[in-house]
Every structure is written in structure tokens, then in C-alpha cells.
N, C-alpha and C positions, 0 to 999 in steps of 0.2 A: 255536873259535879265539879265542884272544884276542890285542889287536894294542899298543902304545903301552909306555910305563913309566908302574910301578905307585908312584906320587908320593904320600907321606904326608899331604901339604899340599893334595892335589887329590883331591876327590869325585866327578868327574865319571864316569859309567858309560854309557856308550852298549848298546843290546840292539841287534845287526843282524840280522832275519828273513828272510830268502832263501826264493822259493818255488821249488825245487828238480827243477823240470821245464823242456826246452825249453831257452832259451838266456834264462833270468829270471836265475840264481843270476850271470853274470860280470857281467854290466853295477855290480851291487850292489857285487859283488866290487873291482870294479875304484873305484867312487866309496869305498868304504870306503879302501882304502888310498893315495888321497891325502889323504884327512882325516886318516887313519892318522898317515902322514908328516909334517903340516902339527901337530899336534896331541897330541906326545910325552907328555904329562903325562895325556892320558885314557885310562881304561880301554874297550877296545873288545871287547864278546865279543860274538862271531857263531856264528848259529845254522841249521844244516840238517839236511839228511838224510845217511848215511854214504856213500850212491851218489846224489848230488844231479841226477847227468843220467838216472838209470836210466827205461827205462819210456816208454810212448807218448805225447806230450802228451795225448792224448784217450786215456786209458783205466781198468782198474780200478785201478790202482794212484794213479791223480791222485783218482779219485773217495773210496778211502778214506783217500789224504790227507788233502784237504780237509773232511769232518768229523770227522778226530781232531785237528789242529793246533790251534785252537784253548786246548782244554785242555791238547797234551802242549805249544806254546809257553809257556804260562803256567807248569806246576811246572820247565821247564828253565831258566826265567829266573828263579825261587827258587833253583834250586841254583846259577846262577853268584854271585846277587845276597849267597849265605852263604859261599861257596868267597871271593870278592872283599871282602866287608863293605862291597859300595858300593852302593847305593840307587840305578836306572836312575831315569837324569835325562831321558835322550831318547830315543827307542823310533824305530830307522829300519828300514822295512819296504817288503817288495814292494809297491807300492798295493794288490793284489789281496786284502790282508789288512786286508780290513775294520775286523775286532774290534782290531783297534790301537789304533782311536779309545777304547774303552772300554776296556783294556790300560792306555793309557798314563795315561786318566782318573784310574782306580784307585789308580795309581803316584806322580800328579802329578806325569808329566815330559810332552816335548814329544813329538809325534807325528811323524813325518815319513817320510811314504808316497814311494817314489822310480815313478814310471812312467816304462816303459823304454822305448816309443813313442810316438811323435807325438801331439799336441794333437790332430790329427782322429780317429783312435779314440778317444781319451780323451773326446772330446766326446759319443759315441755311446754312451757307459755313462752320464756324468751325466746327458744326456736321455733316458734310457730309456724311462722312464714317460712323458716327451712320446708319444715315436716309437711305443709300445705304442698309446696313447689315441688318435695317428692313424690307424695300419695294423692294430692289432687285436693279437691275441695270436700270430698265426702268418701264415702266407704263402698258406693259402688261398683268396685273395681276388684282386682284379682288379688290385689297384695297382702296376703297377711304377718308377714313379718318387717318389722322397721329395726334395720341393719346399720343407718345411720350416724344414731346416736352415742355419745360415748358415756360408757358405763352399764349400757345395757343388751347385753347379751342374748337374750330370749325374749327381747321385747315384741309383743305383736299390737297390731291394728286397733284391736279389743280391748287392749291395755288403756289405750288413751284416755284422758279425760273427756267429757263433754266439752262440747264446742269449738276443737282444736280443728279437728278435721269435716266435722258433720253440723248443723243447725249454725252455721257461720255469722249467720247476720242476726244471728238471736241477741235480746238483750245481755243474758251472761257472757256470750259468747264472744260478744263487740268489748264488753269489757275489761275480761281474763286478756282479751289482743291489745288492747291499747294499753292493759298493763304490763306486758312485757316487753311494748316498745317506750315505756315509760321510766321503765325500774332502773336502766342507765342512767337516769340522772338523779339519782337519788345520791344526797348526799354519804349514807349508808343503809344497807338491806340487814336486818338481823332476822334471822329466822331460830324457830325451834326445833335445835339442831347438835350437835357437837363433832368437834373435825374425826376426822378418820374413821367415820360412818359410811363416807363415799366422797372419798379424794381426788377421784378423776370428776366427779360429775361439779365436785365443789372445785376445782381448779378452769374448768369450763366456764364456770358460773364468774369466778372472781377477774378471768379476763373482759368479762362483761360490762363488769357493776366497778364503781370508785371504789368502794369496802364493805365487802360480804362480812355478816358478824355471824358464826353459831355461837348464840346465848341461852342453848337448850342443853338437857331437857329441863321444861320447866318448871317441871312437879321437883325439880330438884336445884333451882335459882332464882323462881320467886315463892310469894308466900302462896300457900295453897289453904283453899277451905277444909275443914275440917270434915267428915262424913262421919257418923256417930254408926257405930254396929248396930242398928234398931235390932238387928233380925239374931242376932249370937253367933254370926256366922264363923268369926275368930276360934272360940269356943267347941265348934261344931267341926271345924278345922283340924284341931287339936287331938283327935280320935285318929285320923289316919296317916299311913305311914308317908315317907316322901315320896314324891312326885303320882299319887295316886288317884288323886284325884281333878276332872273335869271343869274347870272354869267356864260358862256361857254367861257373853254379853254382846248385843248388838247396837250397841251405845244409847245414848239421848233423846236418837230421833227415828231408829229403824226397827220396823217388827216386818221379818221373813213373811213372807203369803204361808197360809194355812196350811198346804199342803206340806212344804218345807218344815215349818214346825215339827207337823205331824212326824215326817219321817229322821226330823232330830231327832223325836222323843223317844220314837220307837227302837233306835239306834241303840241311846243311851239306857231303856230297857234291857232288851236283848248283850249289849256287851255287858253290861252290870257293874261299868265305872261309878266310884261314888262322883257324885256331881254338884254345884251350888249353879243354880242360874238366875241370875238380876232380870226379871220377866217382866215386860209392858204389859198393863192389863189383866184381866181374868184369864189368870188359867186353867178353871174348870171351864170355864167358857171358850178357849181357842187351843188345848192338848187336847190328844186323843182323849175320852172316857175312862175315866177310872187310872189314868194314869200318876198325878200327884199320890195318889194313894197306896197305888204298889210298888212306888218305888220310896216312900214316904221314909225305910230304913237308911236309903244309902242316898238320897236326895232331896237337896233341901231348894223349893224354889221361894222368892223374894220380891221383892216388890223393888227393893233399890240394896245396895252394897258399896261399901268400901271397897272399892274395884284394887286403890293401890296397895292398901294390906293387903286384902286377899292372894296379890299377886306376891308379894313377900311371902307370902305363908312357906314354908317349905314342903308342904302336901301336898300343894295343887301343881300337876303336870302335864298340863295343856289348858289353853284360852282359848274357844270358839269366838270367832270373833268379827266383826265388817272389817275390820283393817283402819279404821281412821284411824289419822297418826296420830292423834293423843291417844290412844289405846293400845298402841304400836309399840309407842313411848315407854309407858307404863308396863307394857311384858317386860320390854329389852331391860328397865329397870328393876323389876322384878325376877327378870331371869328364866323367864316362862315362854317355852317356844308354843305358834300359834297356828290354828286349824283356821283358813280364810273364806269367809264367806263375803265378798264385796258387793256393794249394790251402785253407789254413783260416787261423784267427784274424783279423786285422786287415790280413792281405795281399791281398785283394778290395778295401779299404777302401786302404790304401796306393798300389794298381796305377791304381784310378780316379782319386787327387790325380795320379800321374804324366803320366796321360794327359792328364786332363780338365781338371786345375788351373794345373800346375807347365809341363806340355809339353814334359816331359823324359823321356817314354818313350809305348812302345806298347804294347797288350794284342795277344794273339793272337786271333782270332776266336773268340767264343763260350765262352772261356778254355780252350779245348783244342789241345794240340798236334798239328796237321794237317798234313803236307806242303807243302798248300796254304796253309795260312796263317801257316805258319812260313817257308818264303821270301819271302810277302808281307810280314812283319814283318823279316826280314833286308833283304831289298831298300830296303823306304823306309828305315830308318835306316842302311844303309851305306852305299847307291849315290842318294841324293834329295839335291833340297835339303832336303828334310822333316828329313831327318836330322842336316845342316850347322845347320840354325835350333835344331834338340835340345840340341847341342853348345852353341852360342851361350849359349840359356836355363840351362844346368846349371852352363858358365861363371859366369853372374851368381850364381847359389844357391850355387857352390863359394868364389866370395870375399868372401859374406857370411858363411856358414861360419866362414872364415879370418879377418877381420875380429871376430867375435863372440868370438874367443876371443886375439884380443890383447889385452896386459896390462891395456888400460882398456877391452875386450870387452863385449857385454851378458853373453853365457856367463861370463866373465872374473870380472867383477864380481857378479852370480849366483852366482858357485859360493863366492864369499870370503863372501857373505851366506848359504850354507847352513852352512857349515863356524863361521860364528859362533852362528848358531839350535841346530847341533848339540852344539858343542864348549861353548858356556859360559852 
């Protein structure tokens, strides 16, 4: 895709590299076309796969991506660099894409790695080799708490991401390492982010890196697609009092095991919250029996949802949720403290800042969805004061947020500072 006008008088060529798994490829997506927009006169071509969501984050098909991309990014950015006759001046890539640094070396243009999650994952691949040299190469051992790190308080073992400590020589695992001993040379890191989210772990990070950018959040700095209410859910909204009702989603790519389901449902039955849930699939087919239909007064389920109105809404008073940080994002934006259910990547590591850090959610016991500890986790944050303080604390993070991305913003003025690193 190529984006901007093609200006006789202007040489500039941006390469943008999307790593085309997962929910990587929009966030890119979306920072490229306001620079896009801002930035008429450069040539921007962008680079993926022809089905860029296809395929399991974790499976064969990401494994024999990631050792062909390398070389097949390299001769596709020859054929743009001869199709254009313009010499790539700045090379903006998924972080995850190590070989950038020596990409763009080669090129003599600027690097610039975008990471699409929080400072505290990010923190956990630069320190790898710490965290390896403390706890060893895998998780056989006795230690469950990692006392090390700064910023994190209650962190344990379990928390970590895949490949940090365990599957080492795996292909994701080879390359989350070599992109943390790569991201120091970048000419800047922006992540989706904004300051005083977590100011020790980002002043960590900034002794690291030449220039750390938070240019988040992004549902509130670039342009966002638009999601149409198909379902009324706005409308349906509009019935009940503040913070009343139950928000369920487990993003793009994750549907709980059956038995987890079952005992959400049963939960949200028996405590008798009203509820909206964004559901993969049939659910006469994977809820309990007769369930859509006795709760059919006070629960509405869906096929897909406007997740970021929804979270505006002033009704809904808790989000079930995996924890990925775009959905993170969008509570702390909306204002909506969250019940954690995580399954892989950096959402173990997400749910424990919520808990442990931030105090603007809960984990489920033992991170499994239990009957038992799924009304326990609905109870304190709906019907506590536990709940009330949640709100309060996410309040403070939602209009720092807001704040950060006003016109003389940290985000604000960040993001004017990527767009010149990029564009000239």
C-alpha cells in the first residue's frame, strides 16, 4: 500500500513493516495514516501479508513466518525502492522486528520500532538476559516470586510472558530476545502508551533506548474505525442505572474452554447483573442449555460490539476481559475497572499491573473461570466498596489519558516529535 503524494521535489520514502498476526498489523495501521495525513509530500509503502489476520498467534504458520521475513522484507523493499526511484529514508516497523536495526543500517535511514504494548512488557524482553541469569532458563525450579524488577511489586514467575524464561530457543522466543537486545538502537521506540501510567518502569526503559515516545492511547491519537451498533446495544444501555451493568469480551482471537464459559454464565445467572457479551460463535451451541433465554430480560448476547462506546456508557460497571492491552486501553478510557481473565502473551503481565499496581481490576482465582470465583470477582467489583475505590483509581488514569493527549499533551507533543523523526 502506498499512502501520501508522490512530490518531485521530495525524497522522503518511509518502509512500514507490520507483523501480520494477532491484533499487531491495526495499531501500525492506524499510526501510519495520521502521519500519512499530516505528511502529504512523503512517500509511504507499507508492507504485509495478503491475509494479515490469518492463522493462530502461536502456530505453524507465525513460526514459518518469522524465519522467512527477514529476507522476503528486504527484496520487497527493493522492488518498492525501484517501482518509486526513492531511497527508504526511515524504516517504521513492528518492534518485534529486530533485523530493522541492521535493515535500516545498510539503507542509512532511521529506524523506528512502534511497540504496541505497555512499558511493562516491554520492560520484560529488554531485561531478559537479567531475568534468565536470575531464575535460570525455565520454570523448573523453586522461585515464584521475581523481586528484581522495578515497578513491580507482586510480580511472580507465572506472570511472565512466553519465551522469556521457558521454550528459549523457540522461534518467537529467539525473536522477542533479539528484539530486546536490538531496541537500543533504534533511533526512537514509541509505544501505545502515555506518561505517568508507570514512571519508574518508563524511566528504566528511557535509560535504555535513545527516545522512548508514549504516543498512546491510540483510540485517542490516531483515526479509529468506526464499529456501527448492528446489535442496539447503545439503546439497550440506556435502560439501566450507573455502573450496573456487566461488560464480557475476550477480544478478536480468544474463546475460554467450555467449561469456563459454562461457569461465567452460570455466575452471571445466579448473581442476576444485567450483562452485554460480544460472543465468538453459537451460543446456543457452547452456553449452558436454555441459558440465552432466561436471562434474555437482563442480557443481551452479540455477535460483535462497539467495545469503545460501550465502555463510555455510564451503565456498564465492570469489563470481563483477557487483559490485551488494547482493551486495557479502552477500559482505562472509558473508565471501567476490569475482572481478568488472561490466556497468553503479555496479558498475565497486564492483569497483575491491574491488580497489583494500578488497582483498577481483579484477577479471578488461580486465573481460571470457576463459578466460584467468578461471582467472587463480580460481587467485590459490583456490589463493594472495593469496587467504588476501582472506579475512583481508573478515574484518575482516564484523565491522565485525556490530559496527555491535549493539544500541548505528553502523547500530543510525542507524537509531533515522531512524525518529524519520521517524516523529514
Amino acid at each position: 500500500m502506498k499512502g501520501g503524494r508522490i512530490d518531485d521535489n521530495i525524497d522522503k520514502h518511509v518502509a512500514i513493516l507490520a507483523f501480520p498476526f494477532g491484533t499487531h498489523a491495526p495499531p501500525l495501521v492506524s499510526l501510519v495514516r495520521r502521519i500519512a495525513a499530516e505528511s502529504p509530500t512523503v512517500t509511504f509503502s507499507f508492507f504485509s501479508t495478503e491475509k494479515s489476520n490469518a492463522g493462530l498467534f502461536f502456530g505453524t504458520a507465525i513460526q514459518l513466518f518469522i524465519q522467512a521475513m527477514p529476507e522476503n522484507f528486504k527484496n520487497a523493499i527493493d522492488v518498492a525502492v525501484t517501482e518509486t526511484g526513492k531511497n527508504i529514508t526511515c524504516l517504521v516497523t513492528d518492534a518485534f522486528y529486530w533485523f530493522g536495526a541492521d535493515l535500516a543500517e545498510e539503507m542509512n535511514a532511521k529506524w523506528v520500532p512502534l511497540w504496541t504494548a505497555g512499558a511493562h512488557s516491554l520492560l520484560t524482553h529488554v531485561f531478559t538476559d537479567l531475568i534468565r541469569e536470575k531464575l535460570g532458563d525455565n520454570r523448573e525450579n523453586d522461585v515464584k516470586n521475581v523481586d528484581f524488577l522495578p515497578g513491580f511489586p507482586e510480580l511472580e514467575v507465572s506472570d511472565l510472558p512466553e519465551g522469556v524464561i521457558d521454550d528459549i530457543n523457540g522461534p518467537f522466543a529467539t525473536m522477542l530476545h533479539k528484539m530486546g537486545l536490538a531496541l537500543p538502537r533504534a533511533t526512537a521506540v514509541p509505544i501505545n502508551s502515555f506518561a505517568s501510567i508507570h514512571t519508574v518502569i518508563e524511566s528504566k526503559l528511557e535509560a535504555k533506548f535513545k527516545l522512548l515516545l508514549n504516543v498512546g492511547p491510540f483510540i485517542l491519537t490516531t483515526p479509529q474505525r468506526m464499529v456501527p451498533d448492528e446489535h442496539g446495544c447503545l439503546p439497550w444501555l440506556n435502560k439501566y442505572e450507573n455502573h450496573s451493568v456487566v461488560y464480557i469480551s475476550f477480544g478478536s482471537t480468544i474463546t475460554p474452554p467450555p467449561h469456563e464459559l459454562a461457569a461465567l454464565a452460570e455466575s452471571l445467572e445466579e448473581c442476576g447483573y444485567p450483562f452485554i457479551w460480544a460472543f465468538k460463535g453459537n451460543p446456543e451451541e457452547k452456553l449452558p442449555s436454555g441459558f440465552a433465554e432466561r436471562t434474555k430480560t437482563n442480557g443481551k448476547i452479540v455477535a460483535w460490539a462497539p467495545q469503545i462506546d460501550i465502555l463510555k456508557h455510564s451503565s456498564v460497571g465492570v469489563c470481563f476481559t483477557h487483559s490485551g492491552w488494547n482493551s486495557v486501553l479502552d477500559c482505562i478510557v472509558g473508565g471501567v475497572p476490569m475482572i481478568s481473565r488472561p490466556f497468553f502473551g503479555d496479558q498475565r503481565l497486564n492483569a497483575r499491573m491491574l491488580d497489583s499496581v494500578w488497582h483498577i481490576g481483579v484477577g479471578v482465582d488461580n486465573g481460571v473461570l470457576t463459578k466460584e470465583s467468578t461471582m467472587k470477582a463480580l460481587k467485590l467489583t459490583m456490589s463493594s466498596e472495593t469496587g467504588n475505590i476501582m472506579r475512583q483509581k481508573i478515574a484518575k488514569l482516564k484523565e491522565a489519558a485525556l490530559q496527555a493527549v491535549e493539544r500541548n499533551g505528553s502523547s500530543s507533543t510525542n507524537f509531533n516529535t515522531l512524525i518529524k523523526i519520521i517524516t523529514t
